[in-house]
TORPA-4810 file (N, C-alpha, C, O; in nm, 3 decimals):
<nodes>
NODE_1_15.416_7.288_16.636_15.293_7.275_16.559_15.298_7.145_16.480_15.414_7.115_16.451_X
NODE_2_15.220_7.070_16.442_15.184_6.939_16.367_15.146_6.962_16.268_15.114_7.078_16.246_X
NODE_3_15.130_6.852_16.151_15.088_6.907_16.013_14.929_6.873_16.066_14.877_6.786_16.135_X
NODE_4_14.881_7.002_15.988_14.761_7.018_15.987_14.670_6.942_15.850_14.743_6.912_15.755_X
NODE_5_14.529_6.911_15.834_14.468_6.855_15.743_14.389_6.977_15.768_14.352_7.007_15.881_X
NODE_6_14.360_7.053_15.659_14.190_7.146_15.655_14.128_7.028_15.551_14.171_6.956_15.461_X
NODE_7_14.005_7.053_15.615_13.933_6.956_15.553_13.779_7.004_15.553_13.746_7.106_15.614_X
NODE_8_13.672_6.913_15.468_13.543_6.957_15.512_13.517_6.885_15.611_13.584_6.782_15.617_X
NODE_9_13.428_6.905_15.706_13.347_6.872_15.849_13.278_6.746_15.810_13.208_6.695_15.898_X
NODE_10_13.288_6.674_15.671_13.223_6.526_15.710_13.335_6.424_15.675_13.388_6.377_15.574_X
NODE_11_13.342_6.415_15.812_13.496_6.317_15.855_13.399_6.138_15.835_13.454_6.029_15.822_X
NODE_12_13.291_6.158_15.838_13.237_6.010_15.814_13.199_5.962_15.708_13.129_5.860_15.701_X
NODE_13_13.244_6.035_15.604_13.285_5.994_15.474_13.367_5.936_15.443_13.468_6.003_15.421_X
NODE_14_13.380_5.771_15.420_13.469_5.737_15.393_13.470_5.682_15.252_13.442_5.563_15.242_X
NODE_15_13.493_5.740_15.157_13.506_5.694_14.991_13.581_5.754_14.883_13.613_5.873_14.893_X
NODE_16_13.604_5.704_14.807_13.637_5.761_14.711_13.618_5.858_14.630_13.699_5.902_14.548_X
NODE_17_13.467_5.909_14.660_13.425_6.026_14.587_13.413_6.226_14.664_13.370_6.338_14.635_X
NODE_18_13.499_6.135_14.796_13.491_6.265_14.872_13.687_6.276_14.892_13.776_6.205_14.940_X
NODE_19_13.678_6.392_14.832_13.835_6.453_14.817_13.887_6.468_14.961_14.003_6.435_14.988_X
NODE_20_13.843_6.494_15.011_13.923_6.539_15.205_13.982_6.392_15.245_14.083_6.375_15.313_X
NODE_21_13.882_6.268_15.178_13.899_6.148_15.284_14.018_6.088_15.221_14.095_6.012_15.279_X
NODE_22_14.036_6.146_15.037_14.149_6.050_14.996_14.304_6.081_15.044_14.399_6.004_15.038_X
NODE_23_14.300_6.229_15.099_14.433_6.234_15.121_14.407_6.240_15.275_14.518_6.243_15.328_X
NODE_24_14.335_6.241_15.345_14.316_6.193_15.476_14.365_6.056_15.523_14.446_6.043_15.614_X
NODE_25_14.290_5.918_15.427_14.371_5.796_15.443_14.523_5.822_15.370_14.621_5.773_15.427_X
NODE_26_14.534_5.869_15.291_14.700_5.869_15.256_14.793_5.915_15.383_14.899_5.863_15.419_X
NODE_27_14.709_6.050_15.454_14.802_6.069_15.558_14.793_5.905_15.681_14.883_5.876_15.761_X
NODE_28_14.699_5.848_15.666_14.685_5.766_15.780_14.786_5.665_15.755_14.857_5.620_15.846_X
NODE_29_14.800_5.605_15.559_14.843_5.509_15.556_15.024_5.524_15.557_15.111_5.436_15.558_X
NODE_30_15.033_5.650_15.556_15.210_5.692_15.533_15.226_5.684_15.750_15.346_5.690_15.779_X
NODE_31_15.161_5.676_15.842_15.140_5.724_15.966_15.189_5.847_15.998_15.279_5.857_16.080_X
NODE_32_15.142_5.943_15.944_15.171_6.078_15.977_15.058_6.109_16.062_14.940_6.096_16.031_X
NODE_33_15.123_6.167_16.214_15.011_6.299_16.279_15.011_6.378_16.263_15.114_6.446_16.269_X
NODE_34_14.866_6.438_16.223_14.803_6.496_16.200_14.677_6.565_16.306_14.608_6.513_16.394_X
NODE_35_14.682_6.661_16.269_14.544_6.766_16.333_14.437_6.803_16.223_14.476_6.850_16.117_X
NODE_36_14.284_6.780_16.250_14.203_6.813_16.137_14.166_6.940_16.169_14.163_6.940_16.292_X
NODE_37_14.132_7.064_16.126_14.095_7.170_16.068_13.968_7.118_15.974_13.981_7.049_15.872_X
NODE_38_13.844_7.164_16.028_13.731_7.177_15.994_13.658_7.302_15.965_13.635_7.401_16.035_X
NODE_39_13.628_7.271_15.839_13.580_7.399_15.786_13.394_7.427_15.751_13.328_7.426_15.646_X
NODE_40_13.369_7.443_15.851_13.153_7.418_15.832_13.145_7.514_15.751_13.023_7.518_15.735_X
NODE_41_13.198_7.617_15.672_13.168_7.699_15.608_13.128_7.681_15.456_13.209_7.661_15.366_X
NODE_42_12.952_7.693_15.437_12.896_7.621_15.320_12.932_7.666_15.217_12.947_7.606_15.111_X
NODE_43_12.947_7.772_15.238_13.027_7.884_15.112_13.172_7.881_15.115_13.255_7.863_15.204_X
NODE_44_13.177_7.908_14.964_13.335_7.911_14.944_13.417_8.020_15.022_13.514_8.017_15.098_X
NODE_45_13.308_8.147_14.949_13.332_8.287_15.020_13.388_8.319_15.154_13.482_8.391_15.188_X
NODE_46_13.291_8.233_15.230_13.286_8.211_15.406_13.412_8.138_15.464_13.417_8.106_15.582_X
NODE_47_13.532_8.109_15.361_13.655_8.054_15.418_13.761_8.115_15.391_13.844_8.081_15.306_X
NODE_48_13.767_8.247_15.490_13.880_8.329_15.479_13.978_8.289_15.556_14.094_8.315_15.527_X
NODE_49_13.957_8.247_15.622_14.088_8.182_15.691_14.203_8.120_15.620_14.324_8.139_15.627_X
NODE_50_14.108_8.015_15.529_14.175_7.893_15.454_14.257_7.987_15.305_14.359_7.947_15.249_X
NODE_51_14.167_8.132_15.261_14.212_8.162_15.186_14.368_8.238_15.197_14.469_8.239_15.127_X
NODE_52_14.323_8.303_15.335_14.462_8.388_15.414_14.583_8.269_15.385_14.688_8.291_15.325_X
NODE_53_14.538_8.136_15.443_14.647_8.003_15.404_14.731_7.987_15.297_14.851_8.002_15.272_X
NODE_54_14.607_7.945_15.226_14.631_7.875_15.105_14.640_7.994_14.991_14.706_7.969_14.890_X
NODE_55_14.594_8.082_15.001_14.521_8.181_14.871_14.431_8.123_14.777_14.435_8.159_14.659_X
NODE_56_14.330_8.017_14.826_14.222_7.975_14.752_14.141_7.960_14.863_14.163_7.979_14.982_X
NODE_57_13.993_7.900_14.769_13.903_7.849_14.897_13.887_7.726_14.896_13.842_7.665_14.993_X
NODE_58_13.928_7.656_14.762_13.927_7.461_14.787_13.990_7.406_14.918_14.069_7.461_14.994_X
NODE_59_13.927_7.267_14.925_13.984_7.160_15.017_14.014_7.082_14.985_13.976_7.055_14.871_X
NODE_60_14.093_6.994_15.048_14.176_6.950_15.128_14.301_7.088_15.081_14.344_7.116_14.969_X
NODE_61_14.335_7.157_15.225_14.477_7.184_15.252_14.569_7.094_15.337_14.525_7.073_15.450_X
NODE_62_14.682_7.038_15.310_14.758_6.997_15.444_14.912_7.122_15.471_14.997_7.161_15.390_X
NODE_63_14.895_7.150_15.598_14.982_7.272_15.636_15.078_7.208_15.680_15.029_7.130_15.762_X
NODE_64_15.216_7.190_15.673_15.336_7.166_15.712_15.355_7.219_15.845_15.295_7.324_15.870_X
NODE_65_15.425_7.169_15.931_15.515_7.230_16.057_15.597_7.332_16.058_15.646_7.398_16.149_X
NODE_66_15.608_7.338_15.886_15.747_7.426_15.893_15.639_7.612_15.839_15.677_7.729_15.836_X
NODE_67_15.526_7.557_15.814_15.456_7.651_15.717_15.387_7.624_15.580_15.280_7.679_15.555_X
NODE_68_15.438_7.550_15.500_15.411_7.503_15.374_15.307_7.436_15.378_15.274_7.342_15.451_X
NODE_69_15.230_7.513_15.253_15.072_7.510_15.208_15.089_7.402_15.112_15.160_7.433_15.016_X
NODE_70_15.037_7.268_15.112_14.992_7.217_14.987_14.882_7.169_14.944_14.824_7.085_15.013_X
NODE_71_14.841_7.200_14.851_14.692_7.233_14.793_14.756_7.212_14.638_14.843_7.277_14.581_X
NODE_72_14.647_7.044_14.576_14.622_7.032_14.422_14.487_6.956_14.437_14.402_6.955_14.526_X
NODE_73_14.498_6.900_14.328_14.372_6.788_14.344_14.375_6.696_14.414_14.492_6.671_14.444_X
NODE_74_14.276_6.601_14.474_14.289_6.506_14.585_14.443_6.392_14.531_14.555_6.371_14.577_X
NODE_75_14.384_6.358_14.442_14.430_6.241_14.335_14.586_6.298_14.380_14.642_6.246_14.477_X
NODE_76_14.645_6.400_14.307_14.781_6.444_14.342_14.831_6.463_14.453_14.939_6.412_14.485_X
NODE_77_14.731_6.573_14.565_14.773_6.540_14.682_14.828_6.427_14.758_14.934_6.432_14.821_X
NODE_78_14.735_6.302_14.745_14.746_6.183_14.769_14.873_6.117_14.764_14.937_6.056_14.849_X
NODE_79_14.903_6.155_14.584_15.024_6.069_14.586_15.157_6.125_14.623_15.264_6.065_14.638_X
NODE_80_15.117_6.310_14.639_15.270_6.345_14.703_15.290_6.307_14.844_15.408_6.311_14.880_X
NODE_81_15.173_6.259_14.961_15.216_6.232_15.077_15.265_6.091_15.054_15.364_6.059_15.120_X
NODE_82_15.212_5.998_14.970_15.262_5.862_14.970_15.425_5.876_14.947_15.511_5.801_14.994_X
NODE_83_15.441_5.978_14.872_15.543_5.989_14.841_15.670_6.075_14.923_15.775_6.118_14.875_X
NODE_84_15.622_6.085_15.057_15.642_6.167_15.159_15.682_6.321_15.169_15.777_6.366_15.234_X
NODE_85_15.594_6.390_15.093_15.556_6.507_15.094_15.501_6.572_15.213_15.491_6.695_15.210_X
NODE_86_15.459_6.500_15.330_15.409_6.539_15.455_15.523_6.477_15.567_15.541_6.501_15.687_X
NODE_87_15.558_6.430_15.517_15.667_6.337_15.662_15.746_6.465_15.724_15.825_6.450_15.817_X
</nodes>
């Protein structure tokens, strides 16, 4: 299995003000592969999957190979993969 990105479904966001894309380029810029996990579900409610995961309904999750859920704020996320938290 590969580390996974859950993310929201607008992958053509590319900015700063959308949380999925900042630790999305962090995974790009550390070159980690990755698989995206898209979540169209408009409601929070409507993401049981992600909650079964994570035990929340926020996004960005990135899922480890080994299993390991990590889920904070983009900003933090970000800097634990720079910091090779996903490698």
């Amino acid at each position: 299995m590969a580390v996974k990105l859950h993310r929201c479904p607008f992958t053509f966001l590319h900015t700063d003000h959308d949380a999925c894309w900042k630790v999305q380029k962090a995974l790009d810029e550390q070159g980690v592969d990755y698989e995206i996990v898209k979540y169209w579900a408009p409601f929070r409610g409507q993401r049981k999957s992600l909650i079964e995961l994570s035990g929340q309904h926020l996004l960005p999750v990135i899922e480890l190979e080994d299993g390991t859920v990590i889920r904070a704020e983009s900003d933090v996320m970000a800097a634990q993969v720079r910091e090779g938290a996903a490698s």
